[in-house]
N, C-alpha and C positions, 0 to 999 in steps of 0.2 A: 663276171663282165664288169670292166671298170668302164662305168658311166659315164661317171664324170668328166673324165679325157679323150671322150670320144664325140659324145653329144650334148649338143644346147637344149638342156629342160627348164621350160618355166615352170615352177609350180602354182599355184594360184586356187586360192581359200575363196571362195564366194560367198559374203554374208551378209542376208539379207537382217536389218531391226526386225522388220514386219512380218515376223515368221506366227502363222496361221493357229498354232495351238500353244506356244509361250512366247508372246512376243517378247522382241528384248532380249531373247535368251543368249545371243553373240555376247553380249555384257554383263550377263550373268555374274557374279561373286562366286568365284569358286576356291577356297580358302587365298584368299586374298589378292587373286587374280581373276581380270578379267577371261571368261574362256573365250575368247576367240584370240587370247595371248598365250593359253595351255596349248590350243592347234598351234598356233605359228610358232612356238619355241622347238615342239615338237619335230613338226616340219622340219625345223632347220638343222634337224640332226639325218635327215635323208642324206646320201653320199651322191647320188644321183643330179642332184638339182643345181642349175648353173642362176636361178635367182626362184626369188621366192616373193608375193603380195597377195597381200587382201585387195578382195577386191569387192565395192559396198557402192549401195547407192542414198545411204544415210551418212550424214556428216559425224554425228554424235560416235557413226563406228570409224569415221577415219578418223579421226580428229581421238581419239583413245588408239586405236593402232600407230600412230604418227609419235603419241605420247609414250610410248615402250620401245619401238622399233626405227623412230627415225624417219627423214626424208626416204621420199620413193616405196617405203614400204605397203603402203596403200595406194590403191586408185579409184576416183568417182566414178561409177559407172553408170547409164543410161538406168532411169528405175523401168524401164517396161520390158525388160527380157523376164522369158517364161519358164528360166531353169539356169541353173549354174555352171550348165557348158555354155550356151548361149554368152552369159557373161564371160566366162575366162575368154570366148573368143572375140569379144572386142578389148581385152588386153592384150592378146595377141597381134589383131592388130595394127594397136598402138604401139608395143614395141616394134613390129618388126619395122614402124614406119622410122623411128627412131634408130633403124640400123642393125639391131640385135640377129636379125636374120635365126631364129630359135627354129629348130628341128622337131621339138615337139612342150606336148604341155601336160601336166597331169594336175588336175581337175580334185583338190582334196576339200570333204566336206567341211563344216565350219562349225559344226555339233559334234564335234569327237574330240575331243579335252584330253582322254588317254588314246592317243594314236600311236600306234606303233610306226616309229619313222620306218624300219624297216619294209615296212608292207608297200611303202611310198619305192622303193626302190624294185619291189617285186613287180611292180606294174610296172617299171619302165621297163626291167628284162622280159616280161612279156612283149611288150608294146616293139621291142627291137632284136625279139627272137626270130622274126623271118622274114623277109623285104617285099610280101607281102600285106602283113599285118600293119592296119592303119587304126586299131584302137584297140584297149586291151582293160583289163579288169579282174578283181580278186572274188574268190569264193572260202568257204569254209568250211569242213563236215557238220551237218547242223546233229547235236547229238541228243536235245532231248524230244521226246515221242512228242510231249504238247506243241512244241513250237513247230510244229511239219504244218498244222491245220491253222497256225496262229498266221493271221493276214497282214501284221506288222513285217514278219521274218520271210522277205521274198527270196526264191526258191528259185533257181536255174539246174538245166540239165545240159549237158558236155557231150560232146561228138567225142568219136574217136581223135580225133586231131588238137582236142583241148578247147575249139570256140564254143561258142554257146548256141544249144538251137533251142532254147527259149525261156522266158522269166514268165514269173507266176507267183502271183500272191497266195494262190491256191498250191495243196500239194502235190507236187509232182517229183519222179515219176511215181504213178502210181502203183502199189504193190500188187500187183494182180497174181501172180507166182514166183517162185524161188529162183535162185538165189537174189536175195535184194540187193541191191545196189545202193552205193551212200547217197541220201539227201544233201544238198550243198547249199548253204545259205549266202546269198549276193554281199558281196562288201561294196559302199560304194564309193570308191574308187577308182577313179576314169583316168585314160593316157588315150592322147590323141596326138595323131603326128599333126603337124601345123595344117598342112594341106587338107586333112579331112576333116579337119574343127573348122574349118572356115566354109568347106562344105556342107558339113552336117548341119552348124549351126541355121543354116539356109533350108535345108530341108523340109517343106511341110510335117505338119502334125498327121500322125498314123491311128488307124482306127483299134489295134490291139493297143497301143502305147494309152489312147485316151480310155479306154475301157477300165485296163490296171492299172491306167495313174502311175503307170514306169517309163519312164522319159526313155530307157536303153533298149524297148522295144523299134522304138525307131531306127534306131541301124538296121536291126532286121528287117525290117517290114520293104525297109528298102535296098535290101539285097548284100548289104556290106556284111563280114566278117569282123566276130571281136571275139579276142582272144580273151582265156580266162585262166588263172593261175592259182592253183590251191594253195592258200597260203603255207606256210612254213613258219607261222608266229603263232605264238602261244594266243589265248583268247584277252582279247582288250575288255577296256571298260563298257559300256552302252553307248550308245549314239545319245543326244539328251534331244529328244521330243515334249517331255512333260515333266512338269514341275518334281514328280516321285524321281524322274529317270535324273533329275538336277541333285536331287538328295542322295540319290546314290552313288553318285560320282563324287558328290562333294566328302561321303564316308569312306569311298573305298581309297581318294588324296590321304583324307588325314589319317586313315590307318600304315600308308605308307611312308606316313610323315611320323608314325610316332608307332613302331609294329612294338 
């Protein structure tokens, strides 16, 4: 599916300084780059995307994204949204006010230093595999036995049809009898066509979403459909949540800076 000549995608990196267990970490040193410059270079090898911004409500991260990437590549945004769709969706729409008329947005995290641009393209051939589908999302076979129980690596389970009937920090499904079925671990990675990011962003908070502390319980809870695509990439680096998870990405750069 050629994306790019078909549909207007924004992409849009949401990154907050004030991140709850390493603050700062958007600006982290990661062999001589900022990483929220690792996401955004990355990003911009997606074939899909018809523009690409950070999007920050701390100056110190526009103002270093501004410094690598230029005008426009950032935008200030309101600090009191509760989540990083919320954000992408008043970029959205602030461009569409400015005319861009964007068909849809995908929502990439701002902690993934080794992203696979590909995966960014996966979600959007989800996102515009059926004209039903108004938001879509990546999973993975999770393949070791500890991280099934590990409450970091959340857990979704797959309809026949590919959407998701539900996330869980806990493991699911459970093995009760044979033959087992693969565990699939959430990538988070979000495609929203325009129309339902401006709806969802609206949508009150859901009593499953505040229990797990998983924001993408919410489309469920209220009835939407989101599609889910097993990826087709090899395994990335970690997400960086913690100072170890920052060292290890910074080892697994410079080994591929110098194998």
């Amino acid at each position: 599916m050629k994306l790019r000549s078909a549909y207007k995608i924004l992409g849009v990196i949401p990154a907050r300084y004030a991140s709850t267990r390493l603050p700062g970490k958007v600006l982290a040193d990661i062999c001589g780059k900022p990483m929220i410059r690792h996401v955004y270079e990355r990003a911009l090898r997606a074939l899909c995307l018809t523009e690409l911004v950070v999007a920050t409500d701390d100056r110190r991260v526009f103002e270093a994204v501004h410094a690598f990437a230029g005008d426009g590549a950032a935008v200030m945004t309101s600090p009191d949204h509760p989540n990083g769709s919320s954000r992408a969706a008043e970029v959205l729409e602030r461009k569409n006010k400015e005319g861009r008329d964007l068909d849809a947005v995908i929502n990439i995290q701002g902690d993934e230093p080794l992203l696979d641009p590909a995966m960014i393209d996966e979600v959007a051939e989800a996102l515009f595999s059926g004209p039903d589908v108004v938001c879509s999302t990546l999973c993975r076979p999770l393949e070791a036995e500890g991280d099934r129980s590990n409450p970091n690596a959340v857990k979704v389970v797959l309809g026949l049809d590919g959407d998701a009937l539900y996330f869980s920090r806990s493991s699911i499904p459970y093995p009760r009898s044979t033959p087992r079925i693969p565990v699939y671990e959430h990538i988070g990675l979000y495609g929203y066509r325009s129309g339902f990011l401006r709806r969802y962003a609206e949508l009150p908070m859901t009593p499953l979403a505040e229990t797990e502390s998983l924001e993408q319980l919410k489309i469920l809870e209220h009835g939407y459909r989101l599609r889910v695509a097993v990826t087709r990439c090899g395994g990335a680096g970690p997400s960086v949540d913690t100072a170890e998870d920052l060292d290890a990405v910074r080892r697994m750069l410079e080994r591929t800076k110098n194998p």
